[in-house]
C-alpha positions, 0 to 999 in steps of 0.5 A: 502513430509516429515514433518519437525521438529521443534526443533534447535537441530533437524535442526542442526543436519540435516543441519550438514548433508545436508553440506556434500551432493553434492548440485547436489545429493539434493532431492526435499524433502532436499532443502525443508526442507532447505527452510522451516529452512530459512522461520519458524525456531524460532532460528535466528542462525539456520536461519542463518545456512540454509541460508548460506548452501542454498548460498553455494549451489546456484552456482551450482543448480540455473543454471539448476533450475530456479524456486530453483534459484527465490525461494532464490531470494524470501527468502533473501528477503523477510524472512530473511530481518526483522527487526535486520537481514542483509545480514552480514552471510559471505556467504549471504553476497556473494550470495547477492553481487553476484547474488541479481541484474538486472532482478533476483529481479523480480518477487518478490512477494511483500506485501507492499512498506515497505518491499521493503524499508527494502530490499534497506536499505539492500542493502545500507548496502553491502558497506563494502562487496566491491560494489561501491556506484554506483553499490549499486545505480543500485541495488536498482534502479532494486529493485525498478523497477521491484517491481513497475512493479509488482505492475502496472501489479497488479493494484496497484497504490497507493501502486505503487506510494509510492514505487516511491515517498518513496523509493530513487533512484539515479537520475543518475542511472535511466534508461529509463524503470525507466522514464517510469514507473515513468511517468505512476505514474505521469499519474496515479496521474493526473487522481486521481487528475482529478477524485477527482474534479470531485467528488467533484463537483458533491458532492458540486452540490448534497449537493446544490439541497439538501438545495435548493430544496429537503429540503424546498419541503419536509418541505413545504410537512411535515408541510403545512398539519399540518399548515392549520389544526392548523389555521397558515398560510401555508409555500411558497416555499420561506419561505421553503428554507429560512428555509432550507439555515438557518437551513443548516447553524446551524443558526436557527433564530426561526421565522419559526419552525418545528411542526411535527415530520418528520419536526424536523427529517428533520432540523436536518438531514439537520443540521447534514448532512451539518455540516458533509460534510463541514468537509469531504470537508476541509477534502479531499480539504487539503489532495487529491485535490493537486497533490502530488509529486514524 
């Protein structure tokens, strides 16, 4: 494939002279260089240049040649929808009143939920090109839709949910496919919600058998030896997790003391592991134990 250069004057240039060929006499090698203009080039108006030209001859290669037809799709939006860009260029304007709708946004490639976001506010902006409210509603509904499909199809619920419960969608315009992909991040919530509990338990139990049982076993084992050889008296189990619930809760009243290294690397392992959990507990009850929604 031939290279393409990179300098505006250089594009312009060619891009004059691709204006003035057939759009059924293109070769591959020309739309590509179109296409690469559109994506890369440093100047915005020769973006725009490229833009157009790939508008104007839309009508006439996307019915025979479906994949030049997806690749506009893609283009528009996805690469000239950055920030300060719009659908405003005249002839851009038309391919995107015309032709940017129904099952011809699906299948984009999507990267974030953000992007879709700036593609809908797009949209929302084609009112002064002729499009109803109503009509602007439907696109991005079929905006939304078929990216969230996607994203379904990807496993990519979290981001599937933030589209949903991100980006507005007219409730009058929804139809059922919308409902049920709606219902799916629905589905998808309760079993995050469901599956979260369930961690937490099972985390609130381990933390439980830590403080009353492996703890004042691993004490009584790290310092009854120490204890006897010392002449004091040796620690009972009861002792151990009295010493274990009161190091755990950072109280530490001082009548029963670690004397041996591994001891005092336990109560502050103990200490530390229990003040840091209590936080990740808060923590994750605030933010994830809630359903959100949608």
């Amino acid at each position: 494939m031939t290279a393409r250069p990179h300098t505006p004057e250089i594009e312009n240039e060619r891009l004059e002279g691709l204006s003035k060929i057939a759009p059924g006499d293109l070769t591959e090698d020309q739309l590509e260089f179109i296409f690469g203009v559109c994506k890369d080039s440093a100047n915005a108006d020769t973006q725009i240049k490229a833009a157009a030209l790939l508008s104007h001859v839309y009508s006439e290669i996307a019915d025979t040649n479906k994949d030049f037809a997806k690749r506009v799709h893609i283009l528009y939006l996805k690469h000239l929808l950055k920030p300060n860009r719009d659908f405003g260029h005249p002839i851009c304007n038309w391919l995107a009143t015309t032709h940017l709708h129904g099952e011809r946004l699906a299948g984009i490639p999507w990267e974030s939920v953000g992007e879709i976001s700036t593609a809908a506010e797009a949209f929302y902006d084609l009112t002064e090109s002729g499009l109803s409210s109503e009509e602007i509603n439907v696109r991005v509904r079929d905006l939304v839709k078929y990216a969230g499909i996607g994203f379904a199809d990807q496993n990519r619920w979290e981001d599937l949910f933030r589209l949903i419960s991100d980006v507005h969608v007219a409730e009058n315009t929804m139809d059922s496919d919308f409902y049920k992909l709606k219902n799916t991040v629905l589905l998808y919530e309760r079993r995050r919600v469901v599956r979260l509990r369930r961690i937490m338990i099972n985390f609130v139990m381990g933390v439980l058998i830590l403080v009353v049982l492996i703890s004042p076993s691993l004490f009584m084992l790290f310092e009854n030896g120490y204890r006897t050889a010392h002449g004091y008296q040796e620690l009972s189990f009861f002792d151990a997790l009295y010493w274990s619930i009161i190091t755990a809760g950072t109280v530490g009243y001082g009548d029963i003391v670690p004397y041996t290294i591994a001891g005092r690397v336990l109560a502050m392992a103990d200490s530390l592991l229990v003040i840091i959990l209590l936080g990740v507990v808060a923590g994750i009850i605030l933010s994830h134990l809630t359903p959100r929604n949608v």
